[in-house]
C-alpha positions as CSV (number, residue, x, y, z in Angstrom):
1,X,32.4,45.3,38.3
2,X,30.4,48.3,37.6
3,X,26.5,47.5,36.7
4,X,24.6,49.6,34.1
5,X,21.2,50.1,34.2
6,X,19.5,47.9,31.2
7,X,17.5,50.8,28.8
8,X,14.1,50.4,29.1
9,X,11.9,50.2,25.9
10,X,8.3,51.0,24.9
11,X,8.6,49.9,21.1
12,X,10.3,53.6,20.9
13,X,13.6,52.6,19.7
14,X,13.4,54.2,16.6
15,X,12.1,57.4,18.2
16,X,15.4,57.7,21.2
17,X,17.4,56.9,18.3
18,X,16.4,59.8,16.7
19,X,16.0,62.3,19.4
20,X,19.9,61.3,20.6
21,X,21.7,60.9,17.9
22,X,20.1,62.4,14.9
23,X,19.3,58.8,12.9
24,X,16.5,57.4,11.2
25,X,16.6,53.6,11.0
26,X,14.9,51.0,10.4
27,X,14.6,49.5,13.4
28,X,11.5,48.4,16.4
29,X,11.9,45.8,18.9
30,X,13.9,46.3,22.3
31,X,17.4,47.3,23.1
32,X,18.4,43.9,22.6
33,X,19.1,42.9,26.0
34,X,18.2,39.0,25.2
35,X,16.8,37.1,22.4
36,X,13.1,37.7,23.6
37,X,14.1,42.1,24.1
38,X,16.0,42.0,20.3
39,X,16.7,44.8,18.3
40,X,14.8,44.2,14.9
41,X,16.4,45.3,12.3
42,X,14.2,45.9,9.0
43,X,15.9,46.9,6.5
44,X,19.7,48.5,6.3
45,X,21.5,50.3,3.5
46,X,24.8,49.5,4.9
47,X,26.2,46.1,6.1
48,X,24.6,44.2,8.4
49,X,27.8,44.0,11.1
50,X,28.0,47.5,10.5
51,X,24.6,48.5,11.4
52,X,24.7,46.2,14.3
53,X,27.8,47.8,15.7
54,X,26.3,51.5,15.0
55,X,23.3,50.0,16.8
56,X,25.5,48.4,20.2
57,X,27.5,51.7,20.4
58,X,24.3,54.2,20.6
59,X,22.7,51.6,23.3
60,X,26.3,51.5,25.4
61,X,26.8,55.6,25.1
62,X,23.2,56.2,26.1
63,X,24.0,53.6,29.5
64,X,27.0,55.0,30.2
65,X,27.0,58.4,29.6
66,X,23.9,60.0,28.6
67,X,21.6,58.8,31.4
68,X,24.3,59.1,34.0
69,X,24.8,62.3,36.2
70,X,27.4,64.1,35.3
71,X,30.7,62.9,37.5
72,X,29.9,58.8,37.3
73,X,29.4,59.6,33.1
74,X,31.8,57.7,30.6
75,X,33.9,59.0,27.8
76,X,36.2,57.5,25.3
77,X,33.9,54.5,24.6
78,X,35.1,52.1,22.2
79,X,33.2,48.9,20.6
80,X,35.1,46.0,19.7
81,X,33.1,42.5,18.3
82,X,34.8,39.4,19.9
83,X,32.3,36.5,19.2
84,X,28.9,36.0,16.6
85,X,27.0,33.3,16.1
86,X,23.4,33.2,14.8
87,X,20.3,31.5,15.6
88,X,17.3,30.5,13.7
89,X,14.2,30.1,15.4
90,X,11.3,29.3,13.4
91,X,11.3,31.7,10.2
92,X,13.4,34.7,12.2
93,X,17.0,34.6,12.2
94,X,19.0,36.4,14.9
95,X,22.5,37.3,15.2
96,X,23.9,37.3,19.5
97,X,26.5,39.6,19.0
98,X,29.1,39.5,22.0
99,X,31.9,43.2,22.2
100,X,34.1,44.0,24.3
101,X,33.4,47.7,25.5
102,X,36.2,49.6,26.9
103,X,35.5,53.0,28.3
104,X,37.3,55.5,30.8
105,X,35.5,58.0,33.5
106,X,34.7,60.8,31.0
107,X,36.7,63.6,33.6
108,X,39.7,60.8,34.3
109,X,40.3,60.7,30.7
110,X,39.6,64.8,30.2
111,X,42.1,64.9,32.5
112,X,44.6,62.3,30.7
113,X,44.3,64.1,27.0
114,X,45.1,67.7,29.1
115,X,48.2,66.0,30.9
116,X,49.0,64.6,27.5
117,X,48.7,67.8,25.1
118,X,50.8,69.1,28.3
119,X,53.6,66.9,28.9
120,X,54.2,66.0,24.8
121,X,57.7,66.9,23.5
122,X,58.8,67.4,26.9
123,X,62.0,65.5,28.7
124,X,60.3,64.3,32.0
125,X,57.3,63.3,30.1
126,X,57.2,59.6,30.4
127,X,54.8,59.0,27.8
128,X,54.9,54.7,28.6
129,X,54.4,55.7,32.6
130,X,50.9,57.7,31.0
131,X,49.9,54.9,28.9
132,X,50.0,52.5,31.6
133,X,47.6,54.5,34.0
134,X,45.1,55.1,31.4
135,X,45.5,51.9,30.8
136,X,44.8,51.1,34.5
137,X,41.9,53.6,34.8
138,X,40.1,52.0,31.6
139,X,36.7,49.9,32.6
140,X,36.8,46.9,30.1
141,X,32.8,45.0,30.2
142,X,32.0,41.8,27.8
143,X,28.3,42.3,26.5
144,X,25.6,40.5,24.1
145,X,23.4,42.3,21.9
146,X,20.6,40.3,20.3
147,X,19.3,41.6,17.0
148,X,16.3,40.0,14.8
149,X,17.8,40.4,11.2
150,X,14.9,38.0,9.2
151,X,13.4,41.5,7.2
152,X,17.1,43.1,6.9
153,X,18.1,39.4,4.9
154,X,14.9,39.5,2.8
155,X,15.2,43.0,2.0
């Protein structure tokens, strides 16, 4: 299995968030690597599971592709929550939020949508046979996200 390295954090969540992807939230905390490194969410105007899967996707595209040189980089990244529970600790609330994160090699799968465009509507395109190798060539990872929700639930 293929390790990614953890983002590091310096209470500038907010401010990567920006800078990459053009957001203001309202966010602090960590990347929410473990209940002690959560994401605190503060306040949301959308739902709560929403924000919190907008939130895991950012953190997995910046690990796998954005901070990655150019041929090990990641492409077609897709989120998909398999498990929740929450956990109240004192007066904060936290909801461990488990996906399932598939993703392919960002040039394998450049090179599956050109074979694709290519080979659709033609005979001796086996479009099962392509399938089943990007099926094969797709990295599937199980990851928790912790995020501190107390404010967002007041709020």
């Amino acid at each position: 299995m293929i390790e990614f390295e953890p983002l590091k954090s310096d209470n500038d969540l907010k401010d990567v968030i920006k800078s990459a992807f053009d957001a203001d939230l309202s966010l602090s905390g960590a990347w929410g690597y473990s209940q002690e490194l959560a994401t605190i969410i503060e306040s949301t105007e959308v739902s709560l599971k929403q924000l919190e899967h907008m939130i895991a996707s950012m953190r997995t595209y910046i690990e796998m592709n954005m901070t990655l040189p150019e041929e090990a980089r990641f492409g077609s990244i897709n989120l998909n929550e398999i498990h929740r529970e929450q956990e109240n600790v004192g007066n904060l609330v936290y909801d461990k939020v488990t996906y399932e994160i598939t993703a392919m090699k960002e040039q394998t799968y450049n090179a599956f949508i050109a074979a694709y465009k290519e080979g659709l509507g033609k005979e001796d395109f086996d479009i099962t046979e392509h399938f089943d190798q990007r099926k094969k060539a797709t990295l599937t990872r199980s990851v928790v996200y912790w995020f501190e929700i107390h404010q967002a639930l007041e709020s």
